[in-house]
RODO-2510 file (C-alpha; in nm, 4 decimals, decimal comma):
residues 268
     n   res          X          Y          Z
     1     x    10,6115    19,3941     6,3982
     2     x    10,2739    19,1645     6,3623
     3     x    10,2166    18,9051     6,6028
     4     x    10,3033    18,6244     6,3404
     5     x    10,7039    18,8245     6,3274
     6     x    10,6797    18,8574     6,7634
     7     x    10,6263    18,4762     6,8221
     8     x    10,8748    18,3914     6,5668
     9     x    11,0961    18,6222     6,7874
    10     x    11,0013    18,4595     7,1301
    11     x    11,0720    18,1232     7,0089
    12     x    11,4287    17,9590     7,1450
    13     x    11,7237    17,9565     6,8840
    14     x    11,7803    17,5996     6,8498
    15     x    11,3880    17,5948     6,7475
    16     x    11,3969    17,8109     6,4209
    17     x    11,4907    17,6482     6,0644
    18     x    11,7761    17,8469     5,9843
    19     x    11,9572    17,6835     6,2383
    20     x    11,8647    17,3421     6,1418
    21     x    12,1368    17,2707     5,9308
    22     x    12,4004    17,4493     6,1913
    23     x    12,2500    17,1378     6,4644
    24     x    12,2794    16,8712     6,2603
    25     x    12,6274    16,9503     6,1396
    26     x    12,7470    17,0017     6,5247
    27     x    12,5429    16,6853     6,6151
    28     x    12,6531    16,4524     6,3655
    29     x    13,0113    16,3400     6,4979
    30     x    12,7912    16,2616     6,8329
    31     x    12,5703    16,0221     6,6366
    32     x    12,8087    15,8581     6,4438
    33     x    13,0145    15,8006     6,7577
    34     x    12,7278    15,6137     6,8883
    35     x    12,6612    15,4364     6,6141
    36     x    13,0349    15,3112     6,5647
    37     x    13,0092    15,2102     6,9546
    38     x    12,7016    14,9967     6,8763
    39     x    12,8595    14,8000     6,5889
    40     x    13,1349    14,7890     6,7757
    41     x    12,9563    14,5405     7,0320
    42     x    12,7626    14,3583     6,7998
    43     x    13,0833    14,2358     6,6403
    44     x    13,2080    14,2076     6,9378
    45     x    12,9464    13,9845     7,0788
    46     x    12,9256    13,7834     6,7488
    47     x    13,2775    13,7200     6,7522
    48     x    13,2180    13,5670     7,1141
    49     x    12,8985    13,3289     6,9979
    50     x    13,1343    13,2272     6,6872
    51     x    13,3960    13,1101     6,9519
    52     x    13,1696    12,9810     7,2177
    53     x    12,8461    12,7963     7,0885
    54     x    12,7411    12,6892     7,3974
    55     x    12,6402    13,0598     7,4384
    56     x    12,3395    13,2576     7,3243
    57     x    12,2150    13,5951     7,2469
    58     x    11,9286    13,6715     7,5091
    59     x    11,5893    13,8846     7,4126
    60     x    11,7935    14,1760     7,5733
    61     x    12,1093    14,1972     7,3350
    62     x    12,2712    14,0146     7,6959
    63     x    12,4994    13,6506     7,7030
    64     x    12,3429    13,4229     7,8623
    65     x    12,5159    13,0889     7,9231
    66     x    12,3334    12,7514     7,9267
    67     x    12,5836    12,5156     8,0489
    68     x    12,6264    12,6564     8,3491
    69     x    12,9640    12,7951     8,3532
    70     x    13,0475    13,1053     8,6395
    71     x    13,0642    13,4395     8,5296
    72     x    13,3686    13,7272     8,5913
    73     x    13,2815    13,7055     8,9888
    74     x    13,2444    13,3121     9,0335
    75     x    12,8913    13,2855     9,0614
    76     x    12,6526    13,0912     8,8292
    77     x    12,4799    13,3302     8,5846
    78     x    12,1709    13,0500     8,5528
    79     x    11,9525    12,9068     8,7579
    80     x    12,0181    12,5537     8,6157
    81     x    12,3855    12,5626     8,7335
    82     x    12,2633    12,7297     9,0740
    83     x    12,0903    12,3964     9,1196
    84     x    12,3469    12,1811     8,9960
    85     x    12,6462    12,3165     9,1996
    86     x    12,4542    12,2169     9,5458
    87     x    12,3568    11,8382     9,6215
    88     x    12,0057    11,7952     9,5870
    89     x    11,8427    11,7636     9,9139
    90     x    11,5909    11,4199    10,0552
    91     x    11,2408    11,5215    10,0302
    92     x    11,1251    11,5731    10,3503
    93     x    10,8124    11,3530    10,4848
    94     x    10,4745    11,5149    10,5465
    95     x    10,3610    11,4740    10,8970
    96     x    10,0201    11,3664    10,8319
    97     x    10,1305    11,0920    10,5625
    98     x    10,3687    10,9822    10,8862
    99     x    10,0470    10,9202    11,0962
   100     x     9,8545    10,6965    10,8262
   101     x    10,1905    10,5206    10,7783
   102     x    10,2015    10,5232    11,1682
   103     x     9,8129    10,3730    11,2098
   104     x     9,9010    10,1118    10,9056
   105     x    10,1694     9,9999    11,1536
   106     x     9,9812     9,9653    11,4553
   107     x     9,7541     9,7322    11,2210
   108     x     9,9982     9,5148    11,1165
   109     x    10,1556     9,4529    11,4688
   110     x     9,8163     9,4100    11,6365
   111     x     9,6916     9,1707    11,3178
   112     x    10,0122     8,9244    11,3518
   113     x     9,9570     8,9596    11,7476
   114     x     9,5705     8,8359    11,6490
   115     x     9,7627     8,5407    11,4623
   116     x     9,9715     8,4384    11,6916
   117     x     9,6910     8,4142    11,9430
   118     x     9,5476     8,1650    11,7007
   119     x     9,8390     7,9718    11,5454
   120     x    10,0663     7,9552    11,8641
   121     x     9,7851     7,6932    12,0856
   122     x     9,7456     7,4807    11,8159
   123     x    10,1684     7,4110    11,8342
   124     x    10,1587     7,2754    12,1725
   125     x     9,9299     7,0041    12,0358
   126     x     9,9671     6,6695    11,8406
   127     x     9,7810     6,6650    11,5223
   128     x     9,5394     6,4127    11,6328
   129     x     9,4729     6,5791    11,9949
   130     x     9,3969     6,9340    11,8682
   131     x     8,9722     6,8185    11,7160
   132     x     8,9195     6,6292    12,0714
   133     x     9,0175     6,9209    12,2929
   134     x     8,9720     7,2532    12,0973
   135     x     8,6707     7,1014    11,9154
   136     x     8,5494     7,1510    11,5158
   137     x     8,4201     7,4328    11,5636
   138     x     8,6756     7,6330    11,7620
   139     x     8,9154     7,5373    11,5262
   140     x     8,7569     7,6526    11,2245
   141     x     8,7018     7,9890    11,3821
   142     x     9,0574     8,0029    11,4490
   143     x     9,1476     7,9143    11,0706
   144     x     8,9587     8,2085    11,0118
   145     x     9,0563     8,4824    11,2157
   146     x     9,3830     8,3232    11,0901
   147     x     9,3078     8,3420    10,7084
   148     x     9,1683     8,7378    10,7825
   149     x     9,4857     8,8096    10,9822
   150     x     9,7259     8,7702    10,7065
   151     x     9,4938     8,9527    10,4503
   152     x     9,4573     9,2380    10,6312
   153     x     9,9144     9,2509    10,6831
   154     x     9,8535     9,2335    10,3094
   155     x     9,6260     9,5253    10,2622
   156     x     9,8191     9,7362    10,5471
   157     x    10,1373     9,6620    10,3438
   158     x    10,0426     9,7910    10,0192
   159     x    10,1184     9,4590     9,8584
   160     x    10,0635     9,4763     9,4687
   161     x     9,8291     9,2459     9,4295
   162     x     9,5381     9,3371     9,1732
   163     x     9,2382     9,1456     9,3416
   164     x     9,3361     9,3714     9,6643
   165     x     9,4037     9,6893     9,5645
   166     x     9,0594     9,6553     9,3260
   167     x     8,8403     9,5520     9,5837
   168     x     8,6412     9,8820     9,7234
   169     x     8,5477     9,6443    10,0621
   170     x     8,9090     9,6370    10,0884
   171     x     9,0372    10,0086     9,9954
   172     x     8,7400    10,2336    10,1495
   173     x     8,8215    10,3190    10,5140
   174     x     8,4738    10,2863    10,6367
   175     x     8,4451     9,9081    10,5050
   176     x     8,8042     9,8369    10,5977
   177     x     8,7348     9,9854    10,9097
   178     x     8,4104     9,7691    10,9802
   179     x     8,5731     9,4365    10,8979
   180     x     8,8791     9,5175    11,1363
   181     x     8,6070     9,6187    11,3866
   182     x     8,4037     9,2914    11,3075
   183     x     8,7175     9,0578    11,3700
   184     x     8,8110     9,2223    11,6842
   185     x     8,4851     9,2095    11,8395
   186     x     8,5143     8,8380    11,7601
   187     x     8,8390     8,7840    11,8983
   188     x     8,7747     9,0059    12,2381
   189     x     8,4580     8,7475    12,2829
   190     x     8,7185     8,4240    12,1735
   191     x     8,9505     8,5667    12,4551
   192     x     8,7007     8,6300    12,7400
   193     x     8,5638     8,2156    12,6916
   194     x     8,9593     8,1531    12,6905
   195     x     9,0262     8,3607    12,9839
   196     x     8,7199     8,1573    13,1645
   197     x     8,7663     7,8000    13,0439
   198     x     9,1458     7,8148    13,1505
   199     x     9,0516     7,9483    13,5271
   200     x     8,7242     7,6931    13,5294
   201     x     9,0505     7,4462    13,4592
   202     x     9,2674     7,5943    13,7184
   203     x     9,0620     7,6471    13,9930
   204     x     9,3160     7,4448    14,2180
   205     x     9,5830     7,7188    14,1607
   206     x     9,4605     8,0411    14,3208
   207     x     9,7805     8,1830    14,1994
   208     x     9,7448     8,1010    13,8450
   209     x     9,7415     8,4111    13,5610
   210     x     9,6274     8,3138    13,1958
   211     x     9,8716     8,5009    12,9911
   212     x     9,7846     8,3569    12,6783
   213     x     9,4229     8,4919    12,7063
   214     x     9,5407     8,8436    12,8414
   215     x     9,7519     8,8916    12,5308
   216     x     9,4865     8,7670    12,3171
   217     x     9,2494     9,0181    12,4702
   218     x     9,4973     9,3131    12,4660
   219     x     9,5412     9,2473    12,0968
   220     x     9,1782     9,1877    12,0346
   221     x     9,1084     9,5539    12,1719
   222     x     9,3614     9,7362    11,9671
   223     x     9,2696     9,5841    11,6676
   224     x     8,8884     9,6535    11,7413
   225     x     9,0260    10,0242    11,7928
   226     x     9,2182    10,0765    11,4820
   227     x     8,9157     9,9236    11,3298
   228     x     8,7372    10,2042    11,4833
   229     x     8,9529    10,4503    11,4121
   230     x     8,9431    10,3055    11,0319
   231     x     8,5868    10,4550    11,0066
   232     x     8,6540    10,7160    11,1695
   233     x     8,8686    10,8440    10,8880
   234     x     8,6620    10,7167    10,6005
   235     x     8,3531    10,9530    10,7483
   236     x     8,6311    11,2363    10,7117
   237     x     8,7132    11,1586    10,3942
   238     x     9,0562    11,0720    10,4556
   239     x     9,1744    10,8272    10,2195
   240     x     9,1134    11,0858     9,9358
   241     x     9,3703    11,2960    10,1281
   242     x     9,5795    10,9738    10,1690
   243     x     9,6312    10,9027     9,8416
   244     x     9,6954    11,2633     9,7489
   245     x    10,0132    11,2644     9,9884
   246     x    10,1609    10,9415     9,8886
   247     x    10,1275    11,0205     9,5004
   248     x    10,2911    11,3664     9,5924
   249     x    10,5610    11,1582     9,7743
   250     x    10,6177    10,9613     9,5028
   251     x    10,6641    11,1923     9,2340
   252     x    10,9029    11,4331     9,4831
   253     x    11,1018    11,0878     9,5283
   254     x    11,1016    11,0130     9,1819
   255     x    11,2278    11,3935     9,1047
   256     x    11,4997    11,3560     9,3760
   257     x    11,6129    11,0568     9,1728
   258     x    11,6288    11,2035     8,8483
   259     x    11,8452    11,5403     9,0315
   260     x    12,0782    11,3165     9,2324
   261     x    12,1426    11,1313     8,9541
   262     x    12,2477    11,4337     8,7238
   263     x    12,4274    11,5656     8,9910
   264     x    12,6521    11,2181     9,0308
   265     x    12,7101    11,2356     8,6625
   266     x    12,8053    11,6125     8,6616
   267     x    13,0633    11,5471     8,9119
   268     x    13,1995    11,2042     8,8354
***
């Protein structure tokens, strides 16, 4: 035997080409089993698209269903009707947005505190009287810390008006920041000469407390600290960061909208 005639003897049965034709005759019923089993589901599953439009033959020979319908166990077989079949929830507030909203507060109470202060002595007066004992140029001053009060409720209030919101002295913390800390400088000095004139007045009544000027001084202070405060933040860089979080609350408030709104009409 030559060593061509021994490897052709050490080599399995199944292997050799006699037995070729044995294999695929014991073999075939196998494959044409599977083969009948395959077209068997692809009818099948054509038969079930023909029926149903709304499905659709995945990559992976799989149903999927777009319309969100629940599947043999009663669970959503999408991720579309997973979201749909639970109420879209608020968007939740960021902390930090909740501080400059809280700070934008402060301003606006301790600006129409600085108004009153201003607008409030001027009531208890006749029209003729108030020149002759405030004097021209006290009253002036208080037109203007007036005037500056209500423009800065405006700009703390986010009112849409286009002269405002384009004005960089207006919108940039540090500037913002220096006028509020201008005006209460002014007004702290306004209430200390209104604190002294009224007890120079009053000397007669030991007893006698000038609320008015207090409250005008209290208020002058906080609004000289927010002004602070105000530049502060620009020197951070924290309007940039503002503005970031209240465009990302708007858009999450504005995708909430859209959701709820889908949901309503899903289950009306």
């Amino acid at each position: 035997m030559t060593g061509k005639d021994q490897e052709n003897a050490d080599e399995p049965a199944w292997l050799k080409s006699e037995n070729d034709a044995k294999i695929r005759m014991e073999t075939a019923p196998l494959i044409d089993l599977e083969d009948s089993e395959h077209d068997k589901m692809e009818n099948a599953s054509r038969e079930v698209i023909k029926e149903n439009p709304s499905q659709q033959q995945s990559t992976y020979g799989a149903l999927s269903q777009d319309t969100g319908k629940d599947d043999d166990d009663g669970k959503p077989d999408s991720l579309a009707s997973k979201a749909l079949a639970t109420k879209p929830h608020i968007p939740r507030q960021n902390a930090c947005l909740w501080l400059f909203h809280f700070l934008e507060g402060v301003t606006v109470i301790a600006a129409l505190c600085l108004l009153a202060t201003q607008v409030i002595p001027l009531c208890y007066l006749p029209a003729s009287e108030i020149p002759a004992k405030i004097g021209i140029l006290s009253l002036a001053l208080k037109i203007y810390i007036s005037a500056f009060c209500v423009l800065f409720c405006l700009v703390e209030a986010g009112w849409p008006i286009p002269w405002i919101r384009s004005s960089p002295l207006l919108q940039v913390y540090i500037s913002r920041g220096f006028l509020y800390s201008f005006l209460g400088l002014i007004c702290v000095e306004e209430s200390t000469s209104e604190r002294i004139k009224d007890i120079v007045h009053k000397t007669a009544d030991e007893l006698h407390v000038s609320w008015a000027a207090i409250f005008m001084q209290i208020s002058s202070w906080c609004f000289l600290a927010t002004g602070m405060l105000y530049m502060l933040l620009g020197l951070c860089c924290m309007k940039r960061v503002r503005d970031r979080l209240q465009q990302k609350e708007k858009d999450d408030w504005q995708e909430y909208r859209k959701a709820i709104k889908e949901w309503n009409d899903l289950h009306t």
